[in-house]
C-alpha positions in Angstrom: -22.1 22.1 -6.7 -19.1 23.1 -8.4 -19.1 24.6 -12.4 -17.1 21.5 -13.2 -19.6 18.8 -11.3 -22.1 20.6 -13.2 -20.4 19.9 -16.3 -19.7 17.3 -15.7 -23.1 15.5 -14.4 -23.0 12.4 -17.2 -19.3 11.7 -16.4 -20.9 8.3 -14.8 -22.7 7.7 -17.5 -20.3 8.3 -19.9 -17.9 5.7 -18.3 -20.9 3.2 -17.6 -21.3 3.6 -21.9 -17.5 3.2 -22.4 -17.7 0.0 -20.2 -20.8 -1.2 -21.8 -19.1 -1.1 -25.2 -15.5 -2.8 -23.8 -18.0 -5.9 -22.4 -18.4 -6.6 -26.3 -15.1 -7.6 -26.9 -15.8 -11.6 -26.2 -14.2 -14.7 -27.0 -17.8 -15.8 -25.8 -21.1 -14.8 -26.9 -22.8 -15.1 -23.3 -20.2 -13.9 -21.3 -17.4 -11.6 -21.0 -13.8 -13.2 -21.5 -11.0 -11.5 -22.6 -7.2 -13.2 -22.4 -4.1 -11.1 -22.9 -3.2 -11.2 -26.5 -6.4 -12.5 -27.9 -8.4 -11.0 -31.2 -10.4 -9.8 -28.2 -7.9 -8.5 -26.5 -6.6 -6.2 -30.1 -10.2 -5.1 -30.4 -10.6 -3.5 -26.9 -7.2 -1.8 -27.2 -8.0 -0.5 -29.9 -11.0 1.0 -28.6 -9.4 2.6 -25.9 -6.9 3.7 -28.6 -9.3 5.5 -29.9 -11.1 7.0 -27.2 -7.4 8.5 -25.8 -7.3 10.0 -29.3 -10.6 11.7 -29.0 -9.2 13.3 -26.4 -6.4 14.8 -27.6 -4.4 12.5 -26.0 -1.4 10.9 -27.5 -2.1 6.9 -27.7 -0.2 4.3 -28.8 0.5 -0.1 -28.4 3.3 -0.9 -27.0 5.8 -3.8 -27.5 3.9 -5.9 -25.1 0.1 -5.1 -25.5 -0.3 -2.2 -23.4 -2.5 0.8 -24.5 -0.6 3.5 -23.7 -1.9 7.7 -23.9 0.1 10.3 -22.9 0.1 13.9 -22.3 2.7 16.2 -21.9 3.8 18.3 -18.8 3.9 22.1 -19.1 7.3 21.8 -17.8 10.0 20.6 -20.0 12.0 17.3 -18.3 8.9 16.8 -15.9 8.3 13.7 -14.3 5.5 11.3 -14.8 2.1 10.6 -13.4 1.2 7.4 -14.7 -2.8 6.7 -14.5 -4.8 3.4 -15.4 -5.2 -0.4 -15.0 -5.9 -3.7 -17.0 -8.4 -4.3 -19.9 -8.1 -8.1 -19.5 -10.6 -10.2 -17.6 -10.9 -13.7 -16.2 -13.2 -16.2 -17.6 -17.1 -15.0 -17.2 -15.7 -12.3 -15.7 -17.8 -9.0 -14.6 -17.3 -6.0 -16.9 -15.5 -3.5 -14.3 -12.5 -5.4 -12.8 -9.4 -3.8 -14.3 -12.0 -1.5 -17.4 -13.3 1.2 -14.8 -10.0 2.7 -13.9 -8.9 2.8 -17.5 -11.7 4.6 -18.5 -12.5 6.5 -15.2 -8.1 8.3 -16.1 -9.8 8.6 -19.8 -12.2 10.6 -18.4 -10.5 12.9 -15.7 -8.4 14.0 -18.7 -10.5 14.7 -21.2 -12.2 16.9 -18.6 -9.5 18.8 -17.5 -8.3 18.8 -21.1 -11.4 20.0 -22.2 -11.0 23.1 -19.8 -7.7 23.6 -21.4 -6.4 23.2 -17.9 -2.3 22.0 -18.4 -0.5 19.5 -15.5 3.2 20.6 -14.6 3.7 17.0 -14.8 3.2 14.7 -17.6 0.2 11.6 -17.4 0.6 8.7 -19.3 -2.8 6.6 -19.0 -2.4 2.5 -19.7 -4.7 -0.1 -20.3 -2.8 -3.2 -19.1 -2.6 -6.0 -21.3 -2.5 -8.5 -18.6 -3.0 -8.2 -15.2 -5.2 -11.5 -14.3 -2.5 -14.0 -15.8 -5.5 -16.4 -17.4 -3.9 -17.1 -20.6 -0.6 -17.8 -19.5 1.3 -18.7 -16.3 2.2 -15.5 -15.4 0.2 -12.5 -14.3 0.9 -8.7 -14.2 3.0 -9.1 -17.5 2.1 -5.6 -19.3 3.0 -3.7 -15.5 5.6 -5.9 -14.7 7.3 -4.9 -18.4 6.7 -1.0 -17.2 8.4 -1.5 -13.5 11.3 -3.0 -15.3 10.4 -6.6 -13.9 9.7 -8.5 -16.6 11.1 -12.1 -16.6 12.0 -12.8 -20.5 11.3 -16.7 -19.9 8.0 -15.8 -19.4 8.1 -15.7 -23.0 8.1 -19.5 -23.4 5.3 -19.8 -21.2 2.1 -22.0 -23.1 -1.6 -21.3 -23.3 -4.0 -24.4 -23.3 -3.0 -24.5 -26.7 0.6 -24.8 -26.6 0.5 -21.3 -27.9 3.8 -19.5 -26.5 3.3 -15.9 -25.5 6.5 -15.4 -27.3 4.0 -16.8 -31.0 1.0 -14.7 -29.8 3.0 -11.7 -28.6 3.7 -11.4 -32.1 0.8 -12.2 -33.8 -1.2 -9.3 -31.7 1.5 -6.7 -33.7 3.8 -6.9 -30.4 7.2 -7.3 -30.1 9.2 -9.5 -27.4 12.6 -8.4 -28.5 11.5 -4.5 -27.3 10.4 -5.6 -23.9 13.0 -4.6 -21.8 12.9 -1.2 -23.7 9.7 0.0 -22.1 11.3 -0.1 -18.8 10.5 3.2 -17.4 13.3 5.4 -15.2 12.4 5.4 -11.4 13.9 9.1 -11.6 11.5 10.3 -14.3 8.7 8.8 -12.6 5.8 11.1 -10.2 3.5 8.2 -8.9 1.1 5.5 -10.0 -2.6 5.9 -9.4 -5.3 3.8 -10.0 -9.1 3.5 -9.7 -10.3 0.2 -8.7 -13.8 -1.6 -8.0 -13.4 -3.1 -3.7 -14.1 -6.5 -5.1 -15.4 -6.1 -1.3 -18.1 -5.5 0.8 -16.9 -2.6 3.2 -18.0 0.7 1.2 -21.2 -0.7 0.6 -21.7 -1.8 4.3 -20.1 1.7 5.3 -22.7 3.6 2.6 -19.6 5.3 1.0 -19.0 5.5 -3.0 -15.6 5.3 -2.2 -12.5 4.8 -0.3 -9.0 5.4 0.0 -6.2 2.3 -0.6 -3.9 1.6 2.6 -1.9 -0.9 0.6 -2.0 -4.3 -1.4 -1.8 -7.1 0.5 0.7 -10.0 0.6 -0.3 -13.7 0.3 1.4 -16.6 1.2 -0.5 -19.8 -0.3 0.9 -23.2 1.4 -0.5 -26.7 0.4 -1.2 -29.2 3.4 -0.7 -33.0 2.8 -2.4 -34.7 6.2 -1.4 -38.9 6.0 -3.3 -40.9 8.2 -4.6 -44.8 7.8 -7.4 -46.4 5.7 -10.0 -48.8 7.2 -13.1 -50.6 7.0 -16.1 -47.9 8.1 -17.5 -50.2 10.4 -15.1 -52.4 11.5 -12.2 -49.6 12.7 -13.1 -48.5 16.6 -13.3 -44.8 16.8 -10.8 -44.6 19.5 -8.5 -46.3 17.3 -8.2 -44.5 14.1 -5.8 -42.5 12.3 -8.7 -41.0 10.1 -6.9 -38.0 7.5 -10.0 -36.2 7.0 -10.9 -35.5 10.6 -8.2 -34.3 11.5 -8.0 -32.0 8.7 -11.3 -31.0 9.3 -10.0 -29.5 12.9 -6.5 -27.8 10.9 -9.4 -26.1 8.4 -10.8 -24.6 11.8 -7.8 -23.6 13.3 -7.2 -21.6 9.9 -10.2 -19.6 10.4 -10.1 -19.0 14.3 -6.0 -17.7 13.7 -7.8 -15.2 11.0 -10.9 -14.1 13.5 -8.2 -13.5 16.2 -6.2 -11.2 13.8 -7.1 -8.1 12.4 -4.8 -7.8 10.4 -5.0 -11.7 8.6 -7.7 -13.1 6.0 -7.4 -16.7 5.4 -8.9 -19.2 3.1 -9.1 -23.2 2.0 -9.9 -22.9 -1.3 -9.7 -26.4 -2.2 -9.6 -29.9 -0.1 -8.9 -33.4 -2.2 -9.7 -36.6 0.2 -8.3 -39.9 -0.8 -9.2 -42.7 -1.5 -13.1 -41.0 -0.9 -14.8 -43.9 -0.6 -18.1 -43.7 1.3 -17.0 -46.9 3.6 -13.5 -46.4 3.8 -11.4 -44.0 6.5 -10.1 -41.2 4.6 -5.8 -42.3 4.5 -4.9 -38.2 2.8 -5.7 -35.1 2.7 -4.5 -32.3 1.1 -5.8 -28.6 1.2 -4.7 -25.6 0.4 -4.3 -22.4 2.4 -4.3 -18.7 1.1 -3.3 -16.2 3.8 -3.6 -12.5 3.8 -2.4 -9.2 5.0 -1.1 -5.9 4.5 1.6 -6.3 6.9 4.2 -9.2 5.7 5.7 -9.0 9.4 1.9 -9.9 10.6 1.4 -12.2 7.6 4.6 -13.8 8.6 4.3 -14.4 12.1 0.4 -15.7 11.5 2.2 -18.4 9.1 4.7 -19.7 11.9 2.1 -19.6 14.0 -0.1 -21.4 11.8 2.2 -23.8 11.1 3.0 -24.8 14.9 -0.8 -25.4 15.7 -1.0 -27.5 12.6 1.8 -29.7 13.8 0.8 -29.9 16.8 -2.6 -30.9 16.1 -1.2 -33.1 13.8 1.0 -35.0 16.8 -2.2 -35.4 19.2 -4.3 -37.3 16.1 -1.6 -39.3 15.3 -1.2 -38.4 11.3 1.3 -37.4 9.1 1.7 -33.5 8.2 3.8 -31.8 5.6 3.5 -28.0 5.4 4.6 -27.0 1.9 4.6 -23.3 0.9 3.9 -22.5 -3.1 3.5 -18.9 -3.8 4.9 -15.8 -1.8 4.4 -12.1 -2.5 5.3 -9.3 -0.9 2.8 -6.5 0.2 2.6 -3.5 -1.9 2.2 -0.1 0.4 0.9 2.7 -0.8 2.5 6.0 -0.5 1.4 8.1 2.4 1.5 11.2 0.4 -0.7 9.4 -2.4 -3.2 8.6 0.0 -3.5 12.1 1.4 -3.7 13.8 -1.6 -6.9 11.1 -2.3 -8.2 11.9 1.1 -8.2 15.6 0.7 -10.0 15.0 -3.0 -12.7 12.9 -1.1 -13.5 15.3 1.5 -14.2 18.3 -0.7 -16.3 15.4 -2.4 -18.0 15.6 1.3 -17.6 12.4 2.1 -16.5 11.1 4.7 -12.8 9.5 4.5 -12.6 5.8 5.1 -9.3 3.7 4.4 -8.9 0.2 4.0 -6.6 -2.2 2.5 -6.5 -4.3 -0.9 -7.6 -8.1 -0.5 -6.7 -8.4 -4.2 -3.4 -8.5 -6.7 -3.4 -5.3 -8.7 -1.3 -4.0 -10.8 0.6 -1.8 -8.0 2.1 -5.0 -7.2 5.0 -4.5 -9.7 4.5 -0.7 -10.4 5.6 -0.3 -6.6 8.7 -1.2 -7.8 9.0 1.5 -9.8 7.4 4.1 -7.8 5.1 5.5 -5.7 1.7 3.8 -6.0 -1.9 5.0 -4.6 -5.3 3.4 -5.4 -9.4 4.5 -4.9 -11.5 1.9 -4.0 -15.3 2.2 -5.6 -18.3 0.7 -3.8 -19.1 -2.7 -5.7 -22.9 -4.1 -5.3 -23.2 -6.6 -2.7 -19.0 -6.3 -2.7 -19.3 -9.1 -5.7 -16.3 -9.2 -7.9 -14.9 -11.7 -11.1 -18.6 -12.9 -11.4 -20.7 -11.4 -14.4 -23.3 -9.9 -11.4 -20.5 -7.5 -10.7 -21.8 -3.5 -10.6 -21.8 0.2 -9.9 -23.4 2.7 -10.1 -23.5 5.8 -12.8 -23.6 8.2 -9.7 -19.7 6.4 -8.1 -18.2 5.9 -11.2 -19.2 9.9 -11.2 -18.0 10.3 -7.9 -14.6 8.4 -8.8 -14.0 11.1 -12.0 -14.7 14.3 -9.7 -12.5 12.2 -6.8 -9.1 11.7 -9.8 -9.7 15.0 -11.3 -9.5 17.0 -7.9 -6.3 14.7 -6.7 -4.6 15.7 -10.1 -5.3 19.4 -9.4 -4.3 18.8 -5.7 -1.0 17.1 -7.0 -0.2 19.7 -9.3 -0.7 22.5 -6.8 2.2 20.6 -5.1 4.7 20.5 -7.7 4.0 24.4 -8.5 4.7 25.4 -5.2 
């Protein structure tokens, strides 16, 4: 065991604590739930203010709600290393979505910090204000402001409450006009690295605390309208209906079987409305929803065109109506090859054994890819759970992740030295 694992020994437990005291910060007294922009929202930045400060470490609240810590490089015009995640949650949300890797950076610095050890690169550490896009109808806002993305009309988008995010950007202490001006320079920028929870079951099934990110996956999400003829339940001859809902139920199959027969594809009908649903009438609509999955687009692509064709087809044979309406399309986010082997090397002197796998899940790499090279560490999640309120670690991988950050910093600054 090394002198700084040693030292280190409570650096789980110390995050586990931090995380504990961020799950207070609730618009609800039985669960967690946290929007962008919310008292909440003020109180947990804050928090994380302060716990940057502690460290020595520079913090601040930017224009759009992001906790942001830095620390200078040893080198004068350096470029940046930019650590973290989100400190928003969903509704009922679990307590480590988006909170561990903010706190897991948090800690790696303060440790190195604490061994007056100095980076040839500067690290900024942010707590994202907005990642999960509850509150409003957009997501990634504080990241996307970072990358240089932002979209200024998402300014006049509305809460439940007609509340713009324009109005509550400014009641938090923001300020929309200064936006743009946090756009960071590609040039000046070293990398984006982030610490995650799976939000999957493959470390746990593997038996490894963690694993290395391949990339984010794309989605494409397409609704499915299926048209076919109401009748009288017992008066309609089987051979002679038009009936929506079965035919629908065979497109739903055909979804998963093009999934099972690609590696590289996860797929899912999230939600299926029947019309008119009437326990004696043949179902006349359908409409359903598809989510598809990949970390390839070409493969995500072609499994949509493909899906698409079998859909039609089956759609021809029953004798019902199809349209095939895409809704939502983002690219995947890849992360950088050199990212990934700097996290590998920091596993294996972990002594673990090195396992990569792709991001199901939006993260905030999704726009910081835009601005630079991104890599992410996957921790093992119990039971692969994930935006539930039975979400969990353990004290000993959250350790593991701290030991896993600190060692890839050393690695990367051995790089830039040389």
């Amino acid at each position: 065991m090394s002198e700084l694992n040693e030292r280190n020994d409570t650096a789980g437990r110390r995050v586990m604590a931090r995380i504990d005291a961020l799950a207070d910060f609730s618009s609800e007294p039985v669960a967690l739930t946290r929007l962008y922009l919310t008292p909440e929202h003020k109180a947990a930045a804050s928090a994380v203010a302060a716990w940057m400060t502690e460290a020595g470490i520079l913090a601040s609240v930017d224009a759009v709600g992001n906790v942001v810590g830095r620390v200078q490089a040893t080198r004068p015009g350096a470029k940046t290393l930019i650590l973290g995640s989100h400190i928003d949650t969903i509704r009922n949300a679990g307590r480590y979505d988006g909170n561990l890797g903010v706190v897991v950076a948090i800690e790696a610095m303060s440790a190195l910090m604490r061994r007056g050890e100095k980076l040839p690169f500067a690290v900024e550490i942010i707590a994202f204000g907005d990642e999960e896009g509850v509150r409003f109808p957009q997501t990634l806002t504080g990241s996307r402001a970072v990358a240089g993305i932002f979209d200024p009309s998402a300014l006049d988008g509305r809460d439940q409450a007609g509340v713009t995010m324009r109005d509550a950007l400014r009641r938090f202490g923001g300020d929309p006009a200064r936006i743009a001006a946090l756009a960071r320079r590609p040039a000046e920028m070293f990398g984006y690295l982030e610490v995650h929870i799976e939000q999957g079951p493959v470390l746990e099934h593997e038996g490894l605390p963690v694993g290395v990110v391949t990339a984010i996956a794309g989605a494409s999400r397409v609704q499915v309208d299926v048209t076919g003829v109401a009748g009288h339940a017992g008066t309609v001859p089987m051979n002679l209906r038009r009936d929506a809902l079965v035919a629908a139920a065979e497109m739903v199959g055909m979804v998963e079987a093009l999934a099972l027969d690609d590696p590289e594809i996860v797929a899912t009908v999230g939600r299926v409305e029947v019309k008119p649903g009437a326990v004696n009438v043949i179902p006349s609509a359908v409409s359903f929803t598809i989510d598809l999955r990949s970390p390839s687009d070409a493969a995500r692509l072609a499994a949509l065109a493909r899906l698409q064709s079998a859909l039609e087809a089956c759609a021809a044979r029953r004798d019902v109506g199809l349209t095939f309406t895409p809704f939502y399309e983002a690219a995947a986010a890849p992360c950088a090859p050199e990212l990934q082997a700097t996290l590998a090397r920091a596993v294996e002197r972990q002594g673990l054994r090195v396992l990569h796998l792709p991001s199901g899940a939006g993260h905030d790499g999704l726009a910081m890819v835009k601005l630079c090279p991104i890599g992410m560490l996957f921790v093992r999640c119990a039971g692969g759970i994930s935006h539930n309120p039975a979400e969990s670690i353990t004290a000993a991988d959250a350790d593991v992740a701290v030991e896993v950050l600190i060692d890839a910093l050393r690695d990367l600054a051995t790089g830039v030295a040389a």
